[in-house]
N, C-alpha and C positions, 0 to 999 in steps of 0.2 A: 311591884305588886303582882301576886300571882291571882291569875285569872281563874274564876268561879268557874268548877265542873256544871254546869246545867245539863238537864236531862230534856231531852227534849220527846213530848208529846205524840204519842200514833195511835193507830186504831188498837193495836194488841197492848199498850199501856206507854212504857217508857222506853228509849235506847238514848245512847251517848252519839247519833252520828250528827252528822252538822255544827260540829264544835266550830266557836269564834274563834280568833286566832287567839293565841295567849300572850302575856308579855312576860314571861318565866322562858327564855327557850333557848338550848343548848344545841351547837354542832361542833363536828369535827373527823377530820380526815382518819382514818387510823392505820397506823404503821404493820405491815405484814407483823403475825406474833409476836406482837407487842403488847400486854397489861395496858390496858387506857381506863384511867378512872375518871367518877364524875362523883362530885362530892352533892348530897338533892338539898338545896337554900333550907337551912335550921331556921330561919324565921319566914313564915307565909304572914305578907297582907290579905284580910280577907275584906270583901265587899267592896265597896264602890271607894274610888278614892278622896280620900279625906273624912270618913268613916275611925280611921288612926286605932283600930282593930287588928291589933299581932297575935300572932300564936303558933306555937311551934307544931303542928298538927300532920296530917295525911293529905298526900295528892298524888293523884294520878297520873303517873310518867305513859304519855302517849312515846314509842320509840316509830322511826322512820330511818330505812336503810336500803341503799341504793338496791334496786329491782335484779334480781338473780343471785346475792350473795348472801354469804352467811357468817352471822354476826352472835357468835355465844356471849350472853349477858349472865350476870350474877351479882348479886346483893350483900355485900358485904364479904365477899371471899371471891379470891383469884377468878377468872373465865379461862376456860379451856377448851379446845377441842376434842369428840372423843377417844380414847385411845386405843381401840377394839373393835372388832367387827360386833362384839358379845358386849350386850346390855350390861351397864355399871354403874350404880350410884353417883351423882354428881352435881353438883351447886348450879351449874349452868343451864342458860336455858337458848335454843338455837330462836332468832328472831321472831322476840317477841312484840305482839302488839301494843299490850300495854299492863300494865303493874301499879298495885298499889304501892307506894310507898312513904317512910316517915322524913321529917328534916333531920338531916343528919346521917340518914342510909350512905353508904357506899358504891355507889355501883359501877361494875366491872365490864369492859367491852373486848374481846378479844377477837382477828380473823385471821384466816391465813391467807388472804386473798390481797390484793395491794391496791393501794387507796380503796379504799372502800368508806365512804358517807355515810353518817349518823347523824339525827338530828332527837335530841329527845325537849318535847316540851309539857310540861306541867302545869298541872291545872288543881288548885284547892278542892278536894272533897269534904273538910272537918269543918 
């Protein structure tokens, strides 16, 4: 069952921080230049359990990655690092905090660094 995004309450309105923990959550080591994919669960439970509430909908990939490295993610096409000193169009994005995403997305982890930890966990927004 994936755990309900709540917003949580402050003086200036709403933010996402103080998230519960989830029971949706992925890790893994990744291999120097290696393509590591993460396929995001096609069916979210939504609400409380035993509610029996499915839907294939949108949640929010919180990602977490070991402190000083860098992690190019991408959404449905290859991760790369970039090839140039010179700005160039590119699918990837250097560690990101967190993204929307559908069930069924793709997503792509690439580093060039060795072992390096990821942890992504999701939470239902739809």
């Amino acid at each position: 069952m994936t755990t309900k995004f709540n917003m949580s309450r402050d003086i200036n309105g709403y933010n996402g921080f103080g998230l519960t923990f989830t029971d949706t959550a992925y890790s893994a080591t990744l291999a120097t230049t290696t393509d590591t994919t993460l396929t995001v669960p096609s069916s979210i439970p939504l609400g409380k359990q035993g509610y029996g509430t499915n839907a294939t909908g949108q949640m929010l990939a919180v990602f977490t990655f070991d402190p000083g490295t860098a992690v190019w993610v991408a959404n449905g096409a290859t991760a790369g690092v970039p090839a140039g000193a010179s700005f160039a169009a590119t699918s990837s994005e250097l560690n990101p905090a967190a993204r929307l995403v559908s069930g069924g997305d793709v997503l792509h982890f690439y580093t060039s660094g060795t072992g390096v930890n990821v942890s992504v966990a999701f939470y239902s927004v739809s």
